[in-house]
C-alpha positions in Angstrom: 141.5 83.3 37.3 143.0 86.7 37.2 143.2 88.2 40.4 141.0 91.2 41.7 143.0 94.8 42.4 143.3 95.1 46.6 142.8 98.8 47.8 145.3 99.1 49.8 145.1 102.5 50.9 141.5 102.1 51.8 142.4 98.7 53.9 144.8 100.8 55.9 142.0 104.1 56.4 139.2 101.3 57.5 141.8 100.1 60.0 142.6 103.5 61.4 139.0 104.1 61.5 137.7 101.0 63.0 140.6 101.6 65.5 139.2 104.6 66.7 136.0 103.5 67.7 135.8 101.5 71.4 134.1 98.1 71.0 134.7 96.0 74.4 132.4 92.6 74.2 129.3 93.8 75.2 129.6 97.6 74.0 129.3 97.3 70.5 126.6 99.3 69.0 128.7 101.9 67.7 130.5 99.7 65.8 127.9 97.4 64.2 126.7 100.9 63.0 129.6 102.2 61.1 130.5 98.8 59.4 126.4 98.8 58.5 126.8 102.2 56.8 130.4 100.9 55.7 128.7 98.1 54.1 126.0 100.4 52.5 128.4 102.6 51.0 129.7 99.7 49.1 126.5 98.2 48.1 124.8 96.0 50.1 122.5 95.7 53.0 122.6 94.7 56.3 120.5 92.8 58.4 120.9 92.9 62.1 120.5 89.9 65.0 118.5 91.9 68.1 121.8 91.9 69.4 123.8 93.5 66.7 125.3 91.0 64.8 125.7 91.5 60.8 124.6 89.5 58.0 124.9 91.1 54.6 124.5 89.3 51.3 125.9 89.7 48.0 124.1 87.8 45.7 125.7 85.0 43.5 124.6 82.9 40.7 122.5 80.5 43.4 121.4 81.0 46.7 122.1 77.8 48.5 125.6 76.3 48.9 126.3 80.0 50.2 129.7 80.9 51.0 130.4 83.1 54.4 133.1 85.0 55.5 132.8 85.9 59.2 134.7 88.2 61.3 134.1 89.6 64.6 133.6 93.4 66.0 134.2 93.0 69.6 137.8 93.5 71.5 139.0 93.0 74.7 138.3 94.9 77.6 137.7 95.5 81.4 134.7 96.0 83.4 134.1 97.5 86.9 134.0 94.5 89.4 133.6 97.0 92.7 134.1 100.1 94.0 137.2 101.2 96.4 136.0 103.1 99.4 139.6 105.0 98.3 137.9 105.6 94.8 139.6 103.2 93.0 138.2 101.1 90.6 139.0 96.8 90.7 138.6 95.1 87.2 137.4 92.1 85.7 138.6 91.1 82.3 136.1 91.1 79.5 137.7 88.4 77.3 141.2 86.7 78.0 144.0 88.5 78.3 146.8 89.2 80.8 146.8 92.2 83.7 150.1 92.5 82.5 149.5 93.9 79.5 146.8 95.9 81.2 148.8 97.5 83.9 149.6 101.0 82.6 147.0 101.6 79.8 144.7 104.1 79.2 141.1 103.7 79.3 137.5 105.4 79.2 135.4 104.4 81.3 131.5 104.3 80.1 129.1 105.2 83.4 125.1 105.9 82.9 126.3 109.8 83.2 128.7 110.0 80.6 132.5 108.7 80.2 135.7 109.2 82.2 138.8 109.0 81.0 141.7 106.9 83.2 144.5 104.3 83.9 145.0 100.7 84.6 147.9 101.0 87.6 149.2 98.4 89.7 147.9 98.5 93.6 151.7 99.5 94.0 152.5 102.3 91.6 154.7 104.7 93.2 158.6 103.6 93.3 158.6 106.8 95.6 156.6 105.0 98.0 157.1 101.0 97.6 160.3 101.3 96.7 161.8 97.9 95.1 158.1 96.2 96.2 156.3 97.9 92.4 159.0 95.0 90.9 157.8 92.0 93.6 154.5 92.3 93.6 152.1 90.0 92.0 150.9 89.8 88.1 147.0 89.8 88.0 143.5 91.4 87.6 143.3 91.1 91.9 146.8 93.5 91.1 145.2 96.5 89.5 142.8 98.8 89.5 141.2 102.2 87.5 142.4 105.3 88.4 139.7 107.6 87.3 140.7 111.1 86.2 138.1 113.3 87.8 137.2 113.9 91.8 137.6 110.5 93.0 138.8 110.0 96.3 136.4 108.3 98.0 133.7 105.9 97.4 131.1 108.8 97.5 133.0 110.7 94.8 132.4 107.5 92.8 128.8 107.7 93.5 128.6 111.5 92.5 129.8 110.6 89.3 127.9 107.9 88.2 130.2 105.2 87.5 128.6 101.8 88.7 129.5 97.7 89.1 129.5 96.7 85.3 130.1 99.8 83.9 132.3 99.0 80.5 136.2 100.0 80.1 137.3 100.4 76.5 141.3 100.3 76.5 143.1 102.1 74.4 144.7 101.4 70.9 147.2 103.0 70.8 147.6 102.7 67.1 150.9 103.7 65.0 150.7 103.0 61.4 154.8 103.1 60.3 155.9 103.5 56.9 157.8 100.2 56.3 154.4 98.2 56.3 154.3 97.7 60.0 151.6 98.2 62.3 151.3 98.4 65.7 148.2 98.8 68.0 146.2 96.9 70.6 142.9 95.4 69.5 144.0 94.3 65.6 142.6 91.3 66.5 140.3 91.5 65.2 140.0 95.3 63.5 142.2 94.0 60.9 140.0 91.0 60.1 137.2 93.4 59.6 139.1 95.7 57.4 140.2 92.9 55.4 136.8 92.0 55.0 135.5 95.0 53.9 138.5 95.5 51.7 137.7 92.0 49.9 134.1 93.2 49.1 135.2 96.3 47.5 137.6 95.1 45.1 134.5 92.7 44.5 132.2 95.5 44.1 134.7 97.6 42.0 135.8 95.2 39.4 131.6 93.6 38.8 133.0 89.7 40.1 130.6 87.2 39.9 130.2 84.4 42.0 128.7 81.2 41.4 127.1 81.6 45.1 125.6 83.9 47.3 128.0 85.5 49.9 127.7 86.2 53.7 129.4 88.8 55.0 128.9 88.1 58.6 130.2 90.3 61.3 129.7 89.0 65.0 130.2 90.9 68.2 130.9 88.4 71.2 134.1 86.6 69.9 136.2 87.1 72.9 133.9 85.5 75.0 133.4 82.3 73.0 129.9 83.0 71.6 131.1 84.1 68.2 129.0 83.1 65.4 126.7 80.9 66.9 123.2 82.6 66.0 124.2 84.6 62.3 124.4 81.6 59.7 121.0 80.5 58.4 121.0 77.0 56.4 121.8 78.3 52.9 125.4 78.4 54.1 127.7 75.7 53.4 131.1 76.9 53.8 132.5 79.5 56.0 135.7 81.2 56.8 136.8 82.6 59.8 139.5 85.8 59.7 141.4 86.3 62.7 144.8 86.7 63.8 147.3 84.1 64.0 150.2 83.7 66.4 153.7 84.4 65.3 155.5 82.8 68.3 158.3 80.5 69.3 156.7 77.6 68.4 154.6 78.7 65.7 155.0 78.5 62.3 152.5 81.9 61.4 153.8 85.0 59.8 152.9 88.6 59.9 153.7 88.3 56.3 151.2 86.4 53.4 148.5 84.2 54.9 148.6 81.8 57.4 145.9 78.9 56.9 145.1 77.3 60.5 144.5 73.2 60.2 143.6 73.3 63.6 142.6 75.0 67.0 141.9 74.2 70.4 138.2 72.6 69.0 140.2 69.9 66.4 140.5 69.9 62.4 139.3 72.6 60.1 137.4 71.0 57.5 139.7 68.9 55.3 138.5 69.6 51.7 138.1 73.7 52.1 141.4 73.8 53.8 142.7 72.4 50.8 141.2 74.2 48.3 142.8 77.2 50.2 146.0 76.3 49.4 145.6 75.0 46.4 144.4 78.8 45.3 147.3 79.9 47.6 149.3 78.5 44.9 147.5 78.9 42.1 147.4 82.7 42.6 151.0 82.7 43.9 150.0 84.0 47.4 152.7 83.6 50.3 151.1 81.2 52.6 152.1 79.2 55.6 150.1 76.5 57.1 150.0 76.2 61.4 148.3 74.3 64.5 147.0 76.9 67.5 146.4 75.1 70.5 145.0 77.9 72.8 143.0 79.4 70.4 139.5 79.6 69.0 137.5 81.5 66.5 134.1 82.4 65.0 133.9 78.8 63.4 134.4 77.1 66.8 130.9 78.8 68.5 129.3 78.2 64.9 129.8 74.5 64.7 129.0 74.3 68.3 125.7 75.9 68.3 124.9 73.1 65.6 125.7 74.6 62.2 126.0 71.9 59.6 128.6 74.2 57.5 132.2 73.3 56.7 134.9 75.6 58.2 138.2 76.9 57.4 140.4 80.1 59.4 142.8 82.3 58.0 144.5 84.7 59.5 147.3 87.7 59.5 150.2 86.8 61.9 150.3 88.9 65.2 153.2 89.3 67.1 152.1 90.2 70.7 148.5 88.4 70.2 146.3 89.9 73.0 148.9 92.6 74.1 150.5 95.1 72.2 150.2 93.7 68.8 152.0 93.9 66.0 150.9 92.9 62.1 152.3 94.0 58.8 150.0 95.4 56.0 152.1 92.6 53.2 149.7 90.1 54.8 146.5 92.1 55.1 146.6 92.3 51.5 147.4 88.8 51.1 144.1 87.7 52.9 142.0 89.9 50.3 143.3 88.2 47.6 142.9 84.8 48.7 139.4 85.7 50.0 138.7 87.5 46.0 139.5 84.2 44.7 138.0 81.5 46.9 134.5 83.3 46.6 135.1 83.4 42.9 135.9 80.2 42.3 133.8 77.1 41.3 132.0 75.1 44.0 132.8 71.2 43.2 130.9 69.7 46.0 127.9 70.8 44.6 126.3 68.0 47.1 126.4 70.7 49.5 123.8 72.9 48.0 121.2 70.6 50.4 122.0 70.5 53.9 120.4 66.8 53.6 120.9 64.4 50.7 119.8 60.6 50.4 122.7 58.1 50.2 126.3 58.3 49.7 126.0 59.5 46.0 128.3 62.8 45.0 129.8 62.5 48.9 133.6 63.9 49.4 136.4 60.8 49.1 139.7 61.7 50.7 143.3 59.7 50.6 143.0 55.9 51.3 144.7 52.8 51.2 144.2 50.7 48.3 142.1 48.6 50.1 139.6 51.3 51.2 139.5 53.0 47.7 138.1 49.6 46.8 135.8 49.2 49.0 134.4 53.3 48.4 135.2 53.5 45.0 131.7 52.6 43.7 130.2 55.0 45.9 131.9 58.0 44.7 130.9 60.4 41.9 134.1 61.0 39.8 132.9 63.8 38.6 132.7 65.7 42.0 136.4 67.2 43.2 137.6 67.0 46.9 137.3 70.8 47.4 134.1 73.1 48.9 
């Protein structure tokens, strides 16, 4: 299969772009909107859950046995647990990540009366003041709090100003794009998934592929807090891949460079046969890959499966240095997941048993390695003609 033409250039300007806009777990809308017009501009439709999640379908030679490719919109974030009578802001986390990665960055601050701009400092900020105390003090969200950056010096300046108990606090990227390939920026997990995804449709859309399937382009908006894409698949689809970062880490065996195909997370096995067939067009299409386990770590195709989704499921992902802190990825394996995600959605389905979420009996079922003695006893059960592979 001769592989489809990645756009490189407009990967990297639908990453800056999707950068730029704040979308903290549970302040999403202006996202979902410019990936919907995104998605328009290339062609296809969008259809919208009530809370914002994206389903958009490019048609394919048959509608069931549907393939998906999920990624998700949200990012990490704060939100206002209480108010200070010294005008001080405490925090909350809004997905999982560590107040020490939080202490010093900049934020905005979304209140009913408009938005603030300010800074996540430790209780003990000044060295001025606290002297060697700012190095002994403790790591954690009860350990900071928002400095807004307006009249706010008491409680009832806080008040004046509209900012509330659950207001939202985007934090920002901090985004630098460096000419070797290399790019740097809070919140790439998972703006980067979402740009690859986009990127994959294009070349799709430029070069006329045809699939033997339908295609789900699924964009959900409450990753970070487990939820994920629990309510965007409908039946038709049989196979889906998550894309999300991977963790290159002492330990790990992911890359920010070519692909990293996960065989597990925290929830167990991806599904055997698609995980597979992954690598088997890894190396068919001589795309750098690496295989690895994650062990605190989840994705879209966890909260899927969990909310009852009969679908086989499969991650890949672009290795992040820094996962859930200042991040770090390199654009070499960006492009690698668009090409691996043009030629899995282009290739031929072989379990074509899955185009019915139900079927009677064993017939045209998926066989995997065996002893001898077990390929006896399954053997006569098996259609031959059917390949291990979604």
């Amino acid at each position: 299969m001769t592989m489809l033409v990645i756009d490189t250039e407009y990967l990297q300007k639908t990453l800056a772009k999707l950068l730029e806009i704040p979308s903290p777990t549970g302040y999403t809308d202006t996202i979902v909107r410019f990936v919907t017009r995104e998605l328009k501009s290339l062609g296809l439709d969008a259809e919208l859950t009530r809370r914002g999640a994206i389903c958009a379908i490019r048609q394919g030679s048959r509608r069931k046995g549907a393939r998906a490719i999920v990624t998700h919109l949200d990012t990490l974030g704060a939100q206002v647990k209480f108010v200070k009578e010294d005008g001080r802001l405490a925090l909350v986390p809004v997905g999982h990540w560590s107040a020490r990665f939080a202490e010093g960055a900049r934020g905005t601050i979304f209140s009913e009366s408009g938005f603030y701009r300010g800074t996540i400092l430790p209780l003990k900020a000044s060295g001025h003041t606290f002297n060697e105390e700012i190095d002994t003090q403790p790591i954690g969200w009860d350990h900071v709090e928002f400095r807004v950056d307006a009249l706010a010096r008491s409680f009832e300046d806080i008040e004046r100003l509209g900012i509330d108990i659950g207001d939202m606090i985007a934090i920002d990227p901090q985004s630098e794009f460096i000419d070797n390939g290399f790019i740097v920026s809070r919140h790439l997990d998972n703006k980067a998934g979402v740009a690859v995804a986009l990127t994959a449709l294009k070349a799709m859309q430029d070069e006329k592929q045809r699939t033997p399937v339908d295609i789900h382009f699924l964009f959900t908006i409450a990753e970070e807090v487990g939820v994920g894409a629990s309510s965007v698949l409908t039946p038709d689809v049989a196979s889906m891949i998550s894309v999300d970062n991977g963790t290159s880490a002492p330990g790990q065996n992911s890359s920010e460079f070519g692909v990293t195909i996960a065989m597990a997370d925290q929830t167990g096995p991806f599904d055997y046969h698609l995980t597979k067939k992954l690598v088997s067009l890894c190396r068919e299409n001589d795309i750098r890959f690496q295989k690895d386990i994650f062990k605190y770590y989840r994705s879209d195709s966890a909260s899927a499966v969990e909310a009852g989704a009969d679908v086989r499921t499969g991650l890949i992902t672009f290795g992040v240095d820094a996962s859930h802190g200042y991040e770090r990825i390199h654009m070499h394996a960006l492009r690698s997941l668009a090409e691996l995600i043009t030629a899995y959605l282009g290739s031929p389905v072989e379990i074509k048993r899955d185009f019915e979420q139900f079927k009677a009996g064993i017939t045209g079922f998926t066989s995997q390695s065996s002893t001898e003695a077990e390929q006896d006893l399954t053997k006569d059960a098996v259609n031959e003609d059917l390949g291990p592979q979604a």
